[in-house]
C-alpha positions in Angstrom: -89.3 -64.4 -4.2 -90.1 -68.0 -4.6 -92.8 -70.4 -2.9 -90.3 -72.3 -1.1 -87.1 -70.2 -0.5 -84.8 -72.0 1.9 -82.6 -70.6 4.3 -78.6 -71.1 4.8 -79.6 -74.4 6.3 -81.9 -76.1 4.7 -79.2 -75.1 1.3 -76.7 -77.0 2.8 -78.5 -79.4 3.9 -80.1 -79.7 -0.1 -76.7 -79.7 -1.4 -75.5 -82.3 1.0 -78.2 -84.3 0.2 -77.6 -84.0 -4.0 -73.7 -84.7 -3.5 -74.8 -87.8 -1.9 -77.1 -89.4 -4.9 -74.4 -87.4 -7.3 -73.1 -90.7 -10.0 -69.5 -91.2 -9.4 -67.7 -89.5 -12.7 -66.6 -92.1 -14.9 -62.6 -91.3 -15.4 -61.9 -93.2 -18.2 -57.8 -93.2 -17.4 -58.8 -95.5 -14.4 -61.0 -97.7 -15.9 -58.4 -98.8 -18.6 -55.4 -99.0 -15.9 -58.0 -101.3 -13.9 -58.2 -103.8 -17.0 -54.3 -103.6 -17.6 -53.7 -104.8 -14.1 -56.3 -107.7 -14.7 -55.3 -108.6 -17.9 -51.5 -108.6 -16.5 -52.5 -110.5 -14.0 -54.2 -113.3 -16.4 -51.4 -113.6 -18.3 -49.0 -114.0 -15.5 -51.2 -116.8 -14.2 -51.2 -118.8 -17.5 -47.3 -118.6 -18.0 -47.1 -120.0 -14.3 -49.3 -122.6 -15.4 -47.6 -123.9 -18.6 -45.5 -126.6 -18.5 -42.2 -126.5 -18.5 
Protein backbone atom coordinates (compact mmCIF):
# COMPACT_ATOMS: atom_id res chain seq x y z
CA UNK A 1 0.00 0.00 0.00
CA UNK A 2 1.24 3.50 -0.64
CA UNK A 3 1.57 6.71 1.64
CA UNK A 4 -0.96 8.49 -0.27
CA UNK A 5 -3.40 6.06 -2.00
CA UNK A 6 -6.38 7.93 -3.47
CA UNK A 7 -9.74 6.83 -3.77
CA UNK A 8 -12.03 6.67 -7.09
CA UNK A 9 -12.39 10.36 -6.71
CA UNK A 10 -9.61 12.01 -6.01
CA UNK A 11 -8.21 9.54 -9.41
CA UNK A 12 -10.47 11.13 -11.46
CA UNK A 13 -10.15 14.11 -10.32
CA UNK A 14 -5.87 13.56 -10.79
CA UNK A 15 -6.53 12.49 -14.21
CA UNK A 16 -8.74 15.39 -14.97
CA UNK A 17 -6.41 17.60 -13.73
CA UNK A 18 -3.22 16.01 -15.96
CA UNK A 19 -5.54 15.99 -19.22
CA UNK A 20 -5.82 19.50 -18.60
CA UNK A 21 -1.97 20.66 -18.55
CA UNK A 22 -1.51 17.55 -21.28
CA UNK A 23 0.59 19.55 -24.52
CA UNK A 24 -1.63 19.42 -27.45
CA UNK A 25 -0.04 16.54 -29.89
CA UNK A 26 1.63 18.09 -32.63
CA UNK A 27 -0.01 16.43 -35.91
CA UNK A 28 2.31 17.23 -38.38
CA UNK A 29 -0.50 16.59 -41.46
CA UNK A 30 -2.17 19.83 -40.02
CA UNK A 31 0.52 21.95 -39.52
CA UNK A 32 1.70 21.60 -43.31
CA UNK A 33 -2.13 21.97 -44.64
CA UNK A 34 -2.16 25.21 -42.33
CA UNK A 35 0.98 26.67 -44.33
CA UNK A 36 -0.53 25.52 -47.86
CA UNK A 37 -3.64 27.52 -47.21
CA UNK A 38 -1.43 30.63 -46.14
CA UNK A 39 0.94 30.36 -48.78
CA UNK A 40 -2.14 29.96 -51.25
CA UNK A 41 -3.53 32.69 -49.94
CA UNK A 42 -0.26 34.90 -50.51
CA UNK A 43 0.09 34.11 -53.79
CA UNK A 44 -3.48 34.72 -54.64
CA UNK A 45 -3.09 38.17 -53.12
CA UNK A 46 0.02 39.11 -55.22
CA UNK A 47 -1.54 37.97 -58.74
CA UNK A 48 -4.57 40.32 -57.68
CA UNK A 49 -2.22 42.89 -57.18
CA UNK A 50 -0.11 42.83 -60.38
CA UNK A 51 -0.87 45.01 -62.95
CA UNK A 52 -2.57 44.16 -65.74
Amino acid sequence: MGKYQLDYKGLKAVSKYHEKRKPEVFDKKQQLEKIRMEYLERKQKRTDQSPE
